[in-house]
N, CA and C atoms as an extended XYZ file, in Angstrom:
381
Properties=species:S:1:pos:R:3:atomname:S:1:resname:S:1:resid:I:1 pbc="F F F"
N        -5.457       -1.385      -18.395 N   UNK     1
C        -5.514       -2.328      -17.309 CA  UNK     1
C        -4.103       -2.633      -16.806 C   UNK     1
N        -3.906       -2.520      -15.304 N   UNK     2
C        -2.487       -2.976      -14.828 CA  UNK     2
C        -3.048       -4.273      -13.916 C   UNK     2
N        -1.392       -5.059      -14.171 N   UNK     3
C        -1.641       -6.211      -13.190 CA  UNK     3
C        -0.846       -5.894      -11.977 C   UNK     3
N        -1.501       -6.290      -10.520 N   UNK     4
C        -0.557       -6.000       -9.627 CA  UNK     4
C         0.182       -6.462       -8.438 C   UNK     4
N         1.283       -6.875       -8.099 N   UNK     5
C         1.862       -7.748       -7.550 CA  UNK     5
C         2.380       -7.413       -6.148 C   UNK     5
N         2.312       -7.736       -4.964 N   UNK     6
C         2.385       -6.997       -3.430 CA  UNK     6
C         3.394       -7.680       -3.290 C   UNK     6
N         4.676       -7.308       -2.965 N   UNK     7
C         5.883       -8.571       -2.286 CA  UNK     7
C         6.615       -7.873       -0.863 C   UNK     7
N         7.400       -8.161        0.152 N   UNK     8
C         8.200       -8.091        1.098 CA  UNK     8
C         7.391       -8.441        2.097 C   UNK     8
N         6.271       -8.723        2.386 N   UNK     9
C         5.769       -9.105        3.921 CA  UNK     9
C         7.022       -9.849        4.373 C   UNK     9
N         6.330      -10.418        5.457 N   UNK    10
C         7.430      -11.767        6.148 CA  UNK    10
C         6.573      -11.423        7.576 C   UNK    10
N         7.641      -12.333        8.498 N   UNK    11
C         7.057      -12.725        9.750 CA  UNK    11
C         8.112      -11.426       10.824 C   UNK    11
N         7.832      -10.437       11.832 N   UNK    12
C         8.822       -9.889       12.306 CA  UNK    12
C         8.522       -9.437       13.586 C   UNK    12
N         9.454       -8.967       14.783 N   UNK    13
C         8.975       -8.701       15.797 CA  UNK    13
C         8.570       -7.379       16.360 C   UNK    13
N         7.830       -7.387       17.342 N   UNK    14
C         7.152       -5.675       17.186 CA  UNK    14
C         8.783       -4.461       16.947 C   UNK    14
N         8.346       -3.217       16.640 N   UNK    15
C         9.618       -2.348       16.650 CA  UNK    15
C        10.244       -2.530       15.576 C   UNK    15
N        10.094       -3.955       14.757 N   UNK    16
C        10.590       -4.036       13.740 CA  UNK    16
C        10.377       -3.221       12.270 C   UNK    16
N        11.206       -3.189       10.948 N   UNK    17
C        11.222       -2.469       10.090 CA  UNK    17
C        10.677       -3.320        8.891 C   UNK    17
N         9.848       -2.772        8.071 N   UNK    18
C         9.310       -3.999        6.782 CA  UNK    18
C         9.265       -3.075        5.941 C   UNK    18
N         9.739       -3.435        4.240 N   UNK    19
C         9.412       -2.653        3.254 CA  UNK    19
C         8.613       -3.404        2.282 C   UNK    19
N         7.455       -3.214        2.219 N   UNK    20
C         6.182       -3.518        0.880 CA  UNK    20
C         6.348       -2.935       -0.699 C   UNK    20
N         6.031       -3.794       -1.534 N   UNK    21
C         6.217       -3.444       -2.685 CA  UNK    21
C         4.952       -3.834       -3.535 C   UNK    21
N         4.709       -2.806       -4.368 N   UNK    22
C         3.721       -3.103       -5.207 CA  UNK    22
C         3.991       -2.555       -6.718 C   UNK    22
N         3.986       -3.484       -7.679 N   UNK    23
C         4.947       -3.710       -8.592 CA  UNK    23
C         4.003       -4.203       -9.795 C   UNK    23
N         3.161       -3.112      -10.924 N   UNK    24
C         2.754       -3.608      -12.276 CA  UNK    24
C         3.720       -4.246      -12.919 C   UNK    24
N         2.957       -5.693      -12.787 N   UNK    25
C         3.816       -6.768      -13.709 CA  UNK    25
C         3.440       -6.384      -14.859 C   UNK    25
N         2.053       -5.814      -15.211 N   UNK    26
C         1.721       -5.547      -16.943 CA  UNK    26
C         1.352       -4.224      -16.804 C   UNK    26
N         1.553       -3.332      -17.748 N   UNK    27
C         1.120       -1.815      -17.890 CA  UNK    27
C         1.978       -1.069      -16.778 C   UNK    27
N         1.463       -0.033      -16.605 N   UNK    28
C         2.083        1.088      -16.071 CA  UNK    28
C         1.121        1.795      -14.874 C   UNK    28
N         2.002        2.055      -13.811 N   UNK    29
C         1.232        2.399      -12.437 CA  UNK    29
C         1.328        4.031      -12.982 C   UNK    29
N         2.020        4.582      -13.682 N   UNK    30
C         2.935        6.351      -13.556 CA  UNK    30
C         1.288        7.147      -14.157 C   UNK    30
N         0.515        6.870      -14.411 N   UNK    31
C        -1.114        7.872      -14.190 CA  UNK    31
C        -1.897        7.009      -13.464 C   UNK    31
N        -1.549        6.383      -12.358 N   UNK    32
C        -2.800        5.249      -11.338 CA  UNK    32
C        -2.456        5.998       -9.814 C   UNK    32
N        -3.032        6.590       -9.133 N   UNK    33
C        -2.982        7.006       -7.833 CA  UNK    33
C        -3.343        5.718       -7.084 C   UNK    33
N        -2.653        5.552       -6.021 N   UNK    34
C        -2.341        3.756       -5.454 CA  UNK    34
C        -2.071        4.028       -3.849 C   UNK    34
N        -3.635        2.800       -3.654 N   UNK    35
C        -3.809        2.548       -2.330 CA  UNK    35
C        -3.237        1.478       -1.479 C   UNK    35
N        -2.968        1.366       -0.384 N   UNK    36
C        -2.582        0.715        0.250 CA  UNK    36
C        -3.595        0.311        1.402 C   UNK    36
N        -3.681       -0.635        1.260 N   UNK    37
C        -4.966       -1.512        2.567 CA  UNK    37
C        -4.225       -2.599        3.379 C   UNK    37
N        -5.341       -2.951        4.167 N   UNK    38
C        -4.186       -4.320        5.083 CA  UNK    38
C        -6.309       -4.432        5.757 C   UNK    38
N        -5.830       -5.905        5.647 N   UNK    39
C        -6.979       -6.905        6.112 CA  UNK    39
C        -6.511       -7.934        7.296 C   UNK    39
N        -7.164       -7.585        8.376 N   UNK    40
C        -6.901       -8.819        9.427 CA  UNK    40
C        -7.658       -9.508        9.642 C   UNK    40
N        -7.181      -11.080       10.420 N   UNK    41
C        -8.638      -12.072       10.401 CA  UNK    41
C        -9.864      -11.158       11.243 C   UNK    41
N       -10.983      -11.830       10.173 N   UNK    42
C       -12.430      -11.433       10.966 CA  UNK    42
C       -12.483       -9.335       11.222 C   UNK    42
N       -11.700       -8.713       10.743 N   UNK    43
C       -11.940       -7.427       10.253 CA  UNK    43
C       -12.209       -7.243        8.604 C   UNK    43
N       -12.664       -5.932        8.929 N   UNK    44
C       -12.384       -5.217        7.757 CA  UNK    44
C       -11.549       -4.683        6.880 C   UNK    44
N       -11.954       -4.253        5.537 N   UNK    45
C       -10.646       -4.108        4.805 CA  UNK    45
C        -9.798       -2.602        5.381 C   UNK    45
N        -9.201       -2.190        5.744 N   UNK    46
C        -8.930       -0.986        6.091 CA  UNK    46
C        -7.674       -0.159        5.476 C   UNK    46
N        -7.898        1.381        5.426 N   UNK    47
C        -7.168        1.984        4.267 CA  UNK    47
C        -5.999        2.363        5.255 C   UNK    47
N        -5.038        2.274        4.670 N   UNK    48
C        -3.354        2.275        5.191 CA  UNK    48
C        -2.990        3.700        4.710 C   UNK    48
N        -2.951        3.710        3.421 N   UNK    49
C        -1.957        4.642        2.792 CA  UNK    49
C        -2.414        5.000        1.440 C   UNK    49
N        -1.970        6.116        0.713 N   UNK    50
C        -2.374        6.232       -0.099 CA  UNK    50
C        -1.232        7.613       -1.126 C   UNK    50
N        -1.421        7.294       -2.241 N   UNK    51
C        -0.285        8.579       -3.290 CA  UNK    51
C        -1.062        8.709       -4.528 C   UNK    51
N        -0.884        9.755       -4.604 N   UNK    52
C        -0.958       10.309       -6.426 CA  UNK    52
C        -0.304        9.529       -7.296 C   UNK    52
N        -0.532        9.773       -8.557 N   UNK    53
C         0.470        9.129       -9.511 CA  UNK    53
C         1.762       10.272       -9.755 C   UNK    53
N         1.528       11.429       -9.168 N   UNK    54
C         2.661       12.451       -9.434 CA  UNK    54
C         3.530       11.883       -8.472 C   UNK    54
N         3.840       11.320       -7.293 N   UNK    55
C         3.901       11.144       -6.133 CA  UNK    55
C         4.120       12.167       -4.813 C   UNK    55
N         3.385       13.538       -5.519 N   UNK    56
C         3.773       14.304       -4.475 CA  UNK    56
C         2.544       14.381       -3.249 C   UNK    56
N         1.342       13.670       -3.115 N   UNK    57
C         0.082       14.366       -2.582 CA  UNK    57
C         0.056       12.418       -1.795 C   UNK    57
N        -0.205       12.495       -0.444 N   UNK    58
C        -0.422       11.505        0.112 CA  UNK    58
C        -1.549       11.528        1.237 C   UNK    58
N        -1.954       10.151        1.827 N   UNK    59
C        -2.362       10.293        2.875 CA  UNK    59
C        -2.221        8.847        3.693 C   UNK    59
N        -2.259        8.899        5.215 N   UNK    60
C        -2.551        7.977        5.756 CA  UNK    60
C        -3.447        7.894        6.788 C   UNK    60
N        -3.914        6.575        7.094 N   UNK    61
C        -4.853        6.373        8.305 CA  UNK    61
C        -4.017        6.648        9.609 C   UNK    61
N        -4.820        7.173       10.497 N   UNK    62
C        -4.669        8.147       11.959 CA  UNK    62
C        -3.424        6.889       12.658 C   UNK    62
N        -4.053        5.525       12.364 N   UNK    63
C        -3.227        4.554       13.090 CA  UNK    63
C        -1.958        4.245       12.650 C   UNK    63
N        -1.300        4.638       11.366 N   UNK    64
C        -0.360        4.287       10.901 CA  UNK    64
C         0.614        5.487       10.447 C   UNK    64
N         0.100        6.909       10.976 N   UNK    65
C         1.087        8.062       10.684 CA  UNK    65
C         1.941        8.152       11.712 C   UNK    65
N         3.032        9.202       10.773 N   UNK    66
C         4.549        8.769       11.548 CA  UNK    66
C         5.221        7.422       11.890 C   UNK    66
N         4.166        6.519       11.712 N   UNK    67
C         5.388        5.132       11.227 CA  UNK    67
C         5.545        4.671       10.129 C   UNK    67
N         4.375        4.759        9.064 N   UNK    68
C         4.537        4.004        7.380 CA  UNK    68
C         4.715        5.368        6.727 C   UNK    68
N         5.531        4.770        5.662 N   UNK    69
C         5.757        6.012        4.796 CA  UNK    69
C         5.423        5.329        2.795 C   UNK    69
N         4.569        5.781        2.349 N   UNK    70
C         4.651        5.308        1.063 CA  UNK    70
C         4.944        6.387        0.111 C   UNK    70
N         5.639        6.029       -0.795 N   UNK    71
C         6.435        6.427       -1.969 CA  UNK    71
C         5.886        5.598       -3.263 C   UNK    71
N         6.346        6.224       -4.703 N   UNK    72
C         6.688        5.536       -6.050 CA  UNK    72
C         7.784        5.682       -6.272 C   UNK    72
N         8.474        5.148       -6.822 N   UNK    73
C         9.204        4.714       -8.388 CA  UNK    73
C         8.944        4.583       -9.471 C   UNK    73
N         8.327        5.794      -10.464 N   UNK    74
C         8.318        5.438      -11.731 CA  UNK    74
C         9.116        4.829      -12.576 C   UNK    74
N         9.724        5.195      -12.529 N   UNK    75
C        11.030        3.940      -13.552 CA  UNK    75
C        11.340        2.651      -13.448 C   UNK    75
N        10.850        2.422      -12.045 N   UNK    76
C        10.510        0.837      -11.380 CA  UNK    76
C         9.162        0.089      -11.673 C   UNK    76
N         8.202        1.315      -12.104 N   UNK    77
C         6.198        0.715      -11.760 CA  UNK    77
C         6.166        0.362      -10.789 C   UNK    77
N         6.681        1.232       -9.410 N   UNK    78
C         6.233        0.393       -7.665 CA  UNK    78
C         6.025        1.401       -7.010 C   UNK    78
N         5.067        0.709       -6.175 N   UNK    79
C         5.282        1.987       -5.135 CA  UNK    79
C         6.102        1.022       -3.689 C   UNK    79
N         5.614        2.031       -2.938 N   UNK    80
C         6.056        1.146       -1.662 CA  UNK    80
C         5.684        1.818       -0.833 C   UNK    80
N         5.660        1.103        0.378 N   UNK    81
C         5.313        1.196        1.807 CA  UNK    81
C         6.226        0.902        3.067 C   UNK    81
N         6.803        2.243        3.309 N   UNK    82
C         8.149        1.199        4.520 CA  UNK    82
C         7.354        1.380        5.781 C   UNK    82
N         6.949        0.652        6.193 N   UNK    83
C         6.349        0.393        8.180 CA  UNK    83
C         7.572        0.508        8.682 C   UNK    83
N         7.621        1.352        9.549 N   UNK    84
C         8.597        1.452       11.001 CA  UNK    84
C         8.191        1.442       12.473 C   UNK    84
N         8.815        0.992       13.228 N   UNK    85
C         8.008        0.493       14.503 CA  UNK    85
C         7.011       -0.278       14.666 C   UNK    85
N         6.271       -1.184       13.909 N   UNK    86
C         5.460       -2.257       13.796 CA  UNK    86
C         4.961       -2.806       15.351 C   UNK    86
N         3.667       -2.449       14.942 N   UNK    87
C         3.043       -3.058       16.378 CA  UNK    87
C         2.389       -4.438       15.783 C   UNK    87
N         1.785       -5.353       16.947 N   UNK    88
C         1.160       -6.524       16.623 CA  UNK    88
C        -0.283       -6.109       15.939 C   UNK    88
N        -0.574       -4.655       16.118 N   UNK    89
C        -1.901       -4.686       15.677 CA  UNK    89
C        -1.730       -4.362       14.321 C   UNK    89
N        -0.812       -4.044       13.362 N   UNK    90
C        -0.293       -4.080       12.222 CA  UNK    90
C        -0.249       -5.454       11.867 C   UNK    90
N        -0.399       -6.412       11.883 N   UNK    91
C        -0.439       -7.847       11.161 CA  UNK    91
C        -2.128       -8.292       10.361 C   UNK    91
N        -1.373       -8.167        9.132 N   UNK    92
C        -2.750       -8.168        8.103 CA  UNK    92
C        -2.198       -8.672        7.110 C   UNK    92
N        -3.417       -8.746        5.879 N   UNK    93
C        -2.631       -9.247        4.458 CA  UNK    93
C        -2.953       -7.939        4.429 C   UNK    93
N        -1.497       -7.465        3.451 N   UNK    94
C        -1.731       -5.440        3.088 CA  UNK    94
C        -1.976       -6.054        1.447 C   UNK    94
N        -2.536       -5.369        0.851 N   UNK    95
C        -2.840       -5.294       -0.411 CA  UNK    95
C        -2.542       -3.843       -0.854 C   UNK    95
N        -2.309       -3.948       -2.196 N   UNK    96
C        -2.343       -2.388       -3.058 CA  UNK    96
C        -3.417       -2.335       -4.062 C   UNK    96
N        -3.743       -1.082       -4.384 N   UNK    97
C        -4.599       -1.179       -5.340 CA  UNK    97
C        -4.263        0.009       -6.253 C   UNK    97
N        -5.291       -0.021       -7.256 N   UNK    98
C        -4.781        1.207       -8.541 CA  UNK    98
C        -6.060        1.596       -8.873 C   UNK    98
N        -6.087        2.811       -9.416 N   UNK    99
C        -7.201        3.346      -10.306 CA  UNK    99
C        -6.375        4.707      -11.383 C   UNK    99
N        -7.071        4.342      -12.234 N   UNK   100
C        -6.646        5.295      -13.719 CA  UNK   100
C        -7.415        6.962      -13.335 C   UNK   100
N        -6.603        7.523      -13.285 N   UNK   101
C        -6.776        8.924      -13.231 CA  UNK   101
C        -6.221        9.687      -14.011 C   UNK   101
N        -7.166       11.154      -14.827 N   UNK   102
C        -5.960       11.977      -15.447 CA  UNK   102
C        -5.584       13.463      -14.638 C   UNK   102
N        -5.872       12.949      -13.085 N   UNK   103
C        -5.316       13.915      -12.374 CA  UNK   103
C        -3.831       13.506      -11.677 C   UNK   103
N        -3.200       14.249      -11.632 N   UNK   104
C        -1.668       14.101      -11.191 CA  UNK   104
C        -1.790       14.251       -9.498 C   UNK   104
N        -2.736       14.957       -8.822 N   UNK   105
C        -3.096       14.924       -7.512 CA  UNK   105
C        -3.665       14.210       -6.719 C   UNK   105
N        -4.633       13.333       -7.542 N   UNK   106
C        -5.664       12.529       -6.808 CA  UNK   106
C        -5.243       11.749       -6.199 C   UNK   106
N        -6.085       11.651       -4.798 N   UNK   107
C        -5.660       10.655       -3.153 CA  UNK   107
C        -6.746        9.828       -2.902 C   UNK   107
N        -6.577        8.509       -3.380 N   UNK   108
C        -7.677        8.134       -2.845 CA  UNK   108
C        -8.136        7.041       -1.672 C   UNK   108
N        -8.812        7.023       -1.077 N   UNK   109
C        -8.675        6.704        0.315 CA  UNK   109
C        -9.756        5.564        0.628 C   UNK   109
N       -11.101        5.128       -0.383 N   UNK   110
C       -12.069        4.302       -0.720 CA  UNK   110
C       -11.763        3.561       -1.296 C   UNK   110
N       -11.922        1.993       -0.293 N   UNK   111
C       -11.680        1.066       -1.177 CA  UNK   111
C       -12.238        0.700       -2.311 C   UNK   111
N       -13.479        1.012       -2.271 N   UNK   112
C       -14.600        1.086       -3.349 CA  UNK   112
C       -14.530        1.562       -4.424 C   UNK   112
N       -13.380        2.471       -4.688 N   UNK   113
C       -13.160        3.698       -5.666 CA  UNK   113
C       -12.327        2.786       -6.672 C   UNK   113
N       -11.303        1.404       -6.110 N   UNK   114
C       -10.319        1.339       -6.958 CA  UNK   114
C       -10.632       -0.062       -7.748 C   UNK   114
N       -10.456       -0.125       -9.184 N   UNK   115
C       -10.620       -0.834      -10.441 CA  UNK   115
C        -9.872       -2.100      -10.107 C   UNK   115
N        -8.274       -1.832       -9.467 N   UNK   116
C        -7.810       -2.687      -10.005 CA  UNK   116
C        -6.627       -3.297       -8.764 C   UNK   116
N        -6.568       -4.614       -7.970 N   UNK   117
C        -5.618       -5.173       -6.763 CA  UNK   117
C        -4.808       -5.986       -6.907 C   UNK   117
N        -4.145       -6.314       -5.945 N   UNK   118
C        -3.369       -7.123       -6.163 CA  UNK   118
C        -3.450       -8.423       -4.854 C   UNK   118
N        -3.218       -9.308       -4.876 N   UNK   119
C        -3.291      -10.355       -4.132 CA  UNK   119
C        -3.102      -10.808       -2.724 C   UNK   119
N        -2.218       -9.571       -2.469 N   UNK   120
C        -1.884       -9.041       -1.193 CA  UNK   120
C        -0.424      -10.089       -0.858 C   UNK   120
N         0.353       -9.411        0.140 N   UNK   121
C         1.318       -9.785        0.836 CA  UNK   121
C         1.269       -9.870        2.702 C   UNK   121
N         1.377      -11.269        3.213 N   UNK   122
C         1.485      -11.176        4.382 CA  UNK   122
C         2.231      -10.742        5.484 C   UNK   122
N         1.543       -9.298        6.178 N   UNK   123
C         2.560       -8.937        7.568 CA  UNK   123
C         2.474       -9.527        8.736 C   UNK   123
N         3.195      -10.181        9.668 N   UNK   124
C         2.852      -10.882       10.707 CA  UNK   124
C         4.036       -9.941       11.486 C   UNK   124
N         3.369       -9.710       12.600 N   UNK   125
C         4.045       -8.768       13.980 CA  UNK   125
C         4.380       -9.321       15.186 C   UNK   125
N         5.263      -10.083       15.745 N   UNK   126
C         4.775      -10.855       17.123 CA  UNK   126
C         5.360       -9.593       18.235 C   UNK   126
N         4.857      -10.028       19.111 N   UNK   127
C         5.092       -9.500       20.784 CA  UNK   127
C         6.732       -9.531       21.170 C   UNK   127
């Protein structure tokens, strides 16, 4: 079981640059392939991003390629998420999530799929 902690939101203006962090305070992310979501008022949960635990195999949603880029740090337990160019329709709570895999490839892209979240961190985008 990992615990998991979302930090860097903040408040910023469109065009702007934000880096997300998601950070096992207990256990170890380095065999958890880790999603990235973002929830806005009165939507759905929707999938952002996503990595292996190898960190070589990724994916993202159609709306957020070529501007977010997520990565790990094993030696840290984080991954991250840098947004570049931030539109207003990017303002959500982003959350991360984890699931235990003993594949080094696996991408997973269902929120449904993952065991284990974290509390989320707030992005706010203005005009």
């Amino acid at each position: 079981q990992v615990q998991l902690v979302e930090s860097g939101g903040g408040s910023v203006q469109a065009g702007d640059s934000l880096n997300v962090s998601c950070t096992a305070s207990e256990g170890t992310l380095n065999t958890y392939p880790v999603g990235w979501f973002r929830q806005a008022p009165g939507m759905e949960r929707e999938f952002v991003a996503a990595i292996s635990w190898s960190g070589d195999s990724t994916d993202y949603a159609d709306s957020v390629k070529g501007r977010f880029t997520v990565s790990r740090d094993s030696a840290n337990n984080t991954v991250y998420l840098r947004m570049d160019s931030l539109k207003p329709e990017d303002s959500a709570v982003y959350y991360c999530a984890a699931l235990y895999s003993p594949s080094p490839t696996l991408v997973i892209v269902s929120p449904w799929t993952y065991s284990y979240w974290g509390q989320g961190t707030q992005v706010t985008v203005s005009s």
